[in-house]
N, C-alpha and C positions, 0 to 999 in steps of 0.2 A: 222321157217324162220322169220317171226314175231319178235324174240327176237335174234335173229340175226341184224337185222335191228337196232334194237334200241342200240345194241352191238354197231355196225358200227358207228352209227349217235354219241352216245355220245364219242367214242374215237377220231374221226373227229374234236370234238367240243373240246375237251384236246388239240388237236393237231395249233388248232385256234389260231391267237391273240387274243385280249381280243374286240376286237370293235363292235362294235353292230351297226345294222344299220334297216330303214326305207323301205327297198326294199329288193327283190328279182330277182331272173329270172325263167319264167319257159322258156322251149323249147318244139320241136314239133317232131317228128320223124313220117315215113307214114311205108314205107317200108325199112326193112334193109335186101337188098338183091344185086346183080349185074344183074338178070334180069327181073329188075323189070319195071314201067316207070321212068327214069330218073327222070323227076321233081319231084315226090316225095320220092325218094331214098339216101340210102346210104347205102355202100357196109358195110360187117360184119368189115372190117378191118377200117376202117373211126370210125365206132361207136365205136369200141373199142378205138381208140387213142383218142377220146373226154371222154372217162369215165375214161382213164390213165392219162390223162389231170385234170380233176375230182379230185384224188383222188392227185396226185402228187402236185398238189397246193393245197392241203387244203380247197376246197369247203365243204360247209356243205349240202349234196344233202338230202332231206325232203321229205316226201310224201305229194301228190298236198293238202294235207288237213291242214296239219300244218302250210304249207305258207300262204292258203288264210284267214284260220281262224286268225293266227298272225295277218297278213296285217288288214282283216277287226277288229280286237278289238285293232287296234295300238300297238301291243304289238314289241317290236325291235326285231329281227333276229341277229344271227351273221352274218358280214359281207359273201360278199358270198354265200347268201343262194341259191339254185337253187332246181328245180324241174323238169324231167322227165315227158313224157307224150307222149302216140300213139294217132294213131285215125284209127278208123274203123276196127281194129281187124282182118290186114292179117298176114297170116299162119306165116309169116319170124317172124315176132312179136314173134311167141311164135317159134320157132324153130330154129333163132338166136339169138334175142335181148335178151330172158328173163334168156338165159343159162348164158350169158355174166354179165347180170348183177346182177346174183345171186351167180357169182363168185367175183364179188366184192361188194355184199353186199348192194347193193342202190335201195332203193325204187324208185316204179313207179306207175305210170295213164292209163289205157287204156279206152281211149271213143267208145263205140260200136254203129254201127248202126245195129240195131239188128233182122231186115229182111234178108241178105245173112245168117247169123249164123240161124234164123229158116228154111231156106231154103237147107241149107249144099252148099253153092255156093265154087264155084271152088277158091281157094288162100285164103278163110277166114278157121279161126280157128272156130271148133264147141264148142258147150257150154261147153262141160267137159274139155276140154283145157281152156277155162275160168275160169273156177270155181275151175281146179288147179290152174294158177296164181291167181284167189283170196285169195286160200287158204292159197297160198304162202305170202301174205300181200300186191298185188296190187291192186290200187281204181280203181275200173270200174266204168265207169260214160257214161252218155248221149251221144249219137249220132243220135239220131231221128231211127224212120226208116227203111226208106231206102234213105237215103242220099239224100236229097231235095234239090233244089237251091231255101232256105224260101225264097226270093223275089220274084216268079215266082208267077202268077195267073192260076187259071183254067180257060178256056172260060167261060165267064161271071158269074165269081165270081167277089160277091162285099168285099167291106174292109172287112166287118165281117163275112163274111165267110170265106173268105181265113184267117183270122186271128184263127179261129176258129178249119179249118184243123190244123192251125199251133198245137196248142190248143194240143188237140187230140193226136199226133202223137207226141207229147214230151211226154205226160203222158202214151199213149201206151208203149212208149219205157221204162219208167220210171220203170213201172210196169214188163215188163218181165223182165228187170236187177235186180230187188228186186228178185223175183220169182225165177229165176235160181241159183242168187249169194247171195241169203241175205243182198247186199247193195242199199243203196238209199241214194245217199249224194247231192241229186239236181244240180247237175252241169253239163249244157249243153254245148257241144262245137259244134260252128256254124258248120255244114257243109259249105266248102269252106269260112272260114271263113266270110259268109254272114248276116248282121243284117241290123234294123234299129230303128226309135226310139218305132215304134209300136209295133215290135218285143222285146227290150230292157222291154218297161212298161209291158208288157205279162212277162214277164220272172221275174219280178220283183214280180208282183199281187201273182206269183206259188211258190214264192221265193225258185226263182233257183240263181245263178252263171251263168254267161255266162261267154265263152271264145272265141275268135278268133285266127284270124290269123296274124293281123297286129303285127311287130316287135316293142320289147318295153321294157322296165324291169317296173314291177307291185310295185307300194308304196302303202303307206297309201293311199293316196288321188286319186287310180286310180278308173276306172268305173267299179262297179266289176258285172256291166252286160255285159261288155266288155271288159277283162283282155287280155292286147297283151301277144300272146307266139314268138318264134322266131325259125320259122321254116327250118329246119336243111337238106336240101336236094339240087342236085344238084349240083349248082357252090359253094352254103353257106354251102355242107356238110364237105369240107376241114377243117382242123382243122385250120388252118391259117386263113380263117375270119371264124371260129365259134368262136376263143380265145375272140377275146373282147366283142362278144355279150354275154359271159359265165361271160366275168367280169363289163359290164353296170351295171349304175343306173339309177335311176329312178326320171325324171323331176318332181317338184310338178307343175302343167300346167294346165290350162281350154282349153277346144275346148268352143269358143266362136261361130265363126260361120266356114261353116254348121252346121245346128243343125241333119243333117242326112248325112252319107256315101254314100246313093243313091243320085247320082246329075245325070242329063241331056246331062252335059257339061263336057268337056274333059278336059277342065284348070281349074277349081273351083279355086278362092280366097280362104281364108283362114286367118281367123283373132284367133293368140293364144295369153292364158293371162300366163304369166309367173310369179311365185311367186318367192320372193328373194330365193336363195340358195348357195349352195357353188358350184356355177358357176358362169361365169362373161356373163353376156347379149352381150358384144360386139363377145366375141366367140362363139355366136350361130350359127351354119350354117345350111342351109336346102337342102334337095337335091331330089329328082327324078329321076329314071332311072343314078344312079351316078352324076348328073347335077346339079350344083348350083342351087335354085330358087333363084329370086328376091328376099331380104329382103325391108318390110318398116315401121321404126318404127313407128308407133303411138305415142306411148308415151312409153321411154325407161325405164324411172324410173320408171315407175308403170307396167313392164315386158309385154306392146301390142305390140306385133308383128304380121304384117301383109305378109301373104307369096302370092305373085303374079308373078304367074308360066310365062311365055313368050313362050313354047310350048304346043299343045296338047297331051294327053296321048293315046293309045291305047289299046284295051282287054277290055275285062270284068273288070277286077278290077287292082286297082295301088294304091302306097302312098306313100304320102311325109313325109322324114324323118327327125330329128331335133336331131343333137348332140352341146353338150358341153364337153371341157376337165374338167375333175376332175383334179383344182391344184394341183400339187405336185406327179401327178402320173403317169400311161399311160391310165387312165381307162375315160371310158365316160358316161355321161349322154344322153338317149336314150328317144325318144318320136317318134312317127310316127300317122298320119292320113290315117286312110283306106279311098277308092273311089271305087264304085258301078257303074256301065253303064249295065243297064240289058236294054237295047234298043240293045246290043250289040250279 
């Protein structure tokens, strides 16, 4: 299978124009079933039209290792690169998704939480069905666990302690994924796409990878203890808005302020620093729950934009998103800031 893949990937790459580019996309898939929970679903026939989608424009679809390692040593990509990716290892995974896509030949990610799998819990896959698709050539990587919300405290746990279970409980997990499957490629994906920066500098000291959930396409210059994927379920599992998040790139952009995702307050400011690129700053737009934000520039020439929301947000978690058009094309450049309300 293995060599299959790389069959795939280089005749994909023949099939390419010749352009090279600075970004990627990965995506995020939970459940590919119809009854599943809705929000993190998509029916077998959805996933398929995004992978015939795939393949009929000439994407170069990679296994999650070759993008980030590209990304992190700056090396270019051809345009279009994207990457595949589960999370938490249910049974559809392996009993839909991985038939599909080993009929078309594209690699993929599964991040495990790896307490229902030692458990044998009802809708996860058990370890020999893992350690097939390893076999088969997919990265199994981190999911803690057993699926934490990391911002949560114990009753009177202090920072370092709870930093500490954190600690623990990536490297427990870490270790049976080596143990069962032979791999260990450090790369944690947040449950509920949850961080912050205590959590980021921890991740970094054990030099992992983190990934979330925030929507985004990943460059050079992204945070790669916080890699947005864009997650494909729901109202966003239609092919119709998954096309252009398949074909986004990727802002070179600072998060200036907040310097954390966990805020207090349900409208957070938000001050970004925009590097020149091949966008124009006055078509940048921001949005929330579909809704314009306030822009204000700072200083326009030197790419500070300040986003100053005018309602509050609701739930646990939300984010504000930030496109530009790519001249000359239909395609856009993609950015988003996650937001954290664990008082919620």
């Amino acid at each position: 299978m293995r060599a299959i893949f790389i069959t795939v990937l280089l005749l994909t790459s023949m099939g390419q124009e010749s352009s090279a580019a600075e970004s990627g996309v990965i995506v995020l898939y939970h459940h590919v079933a119809t009854n599943t929970p809705s929000s993190t679903s998509i029916s077998p026939e959805d996933f398929r039209a995004h992978l015939e989608y795939l393949r009929d424009n000439q994407f170069n679809v990679v296994r999650l290792d070759t993008l980030i390692e590209s990304l992190k040593n700056q090396r270019q990509l051809p345009d279009r690169t994207i990457s595949i990716t589960f999370d938490d290892g249910y049974i559809s995974i392996y009993e839909e998704a991985f038939p599909i896509l080993q009929s078309f030949g594209f690699p993929f990610a599964l991040f495990v939480s790896t307490d229902p799998l030692n458990r044998n819990q009802t809708n996860y896959m058990n370890w020999e069905q893992v350690r097939e698709i390893s076999e088969a050539g997919a990265l199994i990587a981190n999911h803690m666990v057993d699926h934490p919300y990391m911002l949560n405290r114990l009753n009177g746990e202090n920072q370092q302690q709870w930093l500490e279970r954190q600690r623990m409980e990536i490297l427990e997990a870490e270790e049976t994924i080596e143990r069962e499957t032979s791999q260990s490629h450090r790369y944690l994906a947040y449950p509920y796409g949850e961080f912050n920066p205590a959590i980021k500098s921890m991740l970094e000291e054990l030099d992992f990878i983190g990934l979330a959930q925030n929507s985004g396409a990943v460059g050079f210059n992204s945070d790669f203890q916080a890699l947005p994927r864009y997650p494909l379920a729901s109202i966003y599992a239609s092919l119709d808005t998954a096309r252009s998040k398949f074909d986004s790139k990727a802002f070179n952009v600072k998060l200036v302020r907040p310097a954390s995702p966990e805020v207090s307050v349900r409208n957070p400011s938000v001050t970004l620093e925009f590097a020149p690129g091949n966008y124009n700053f006055s078509q940048i737009g921001c949005f929330a729950n579909s809704e314009p934000i306030p822009l204000n520039w700072q200083d326009r020439e030197a790419g500070l934009l300040e986003l100053i929301p005018n309602q509050e947000y609701g739930g646990r978690r939300w984010r504000y998103i930030c496109t530009a058009p790519d001249p000359g094309t239909s395609r856009y450049y993609w950015y988003s800031v996650q937001f954290i309300n664990t008082g919620n």
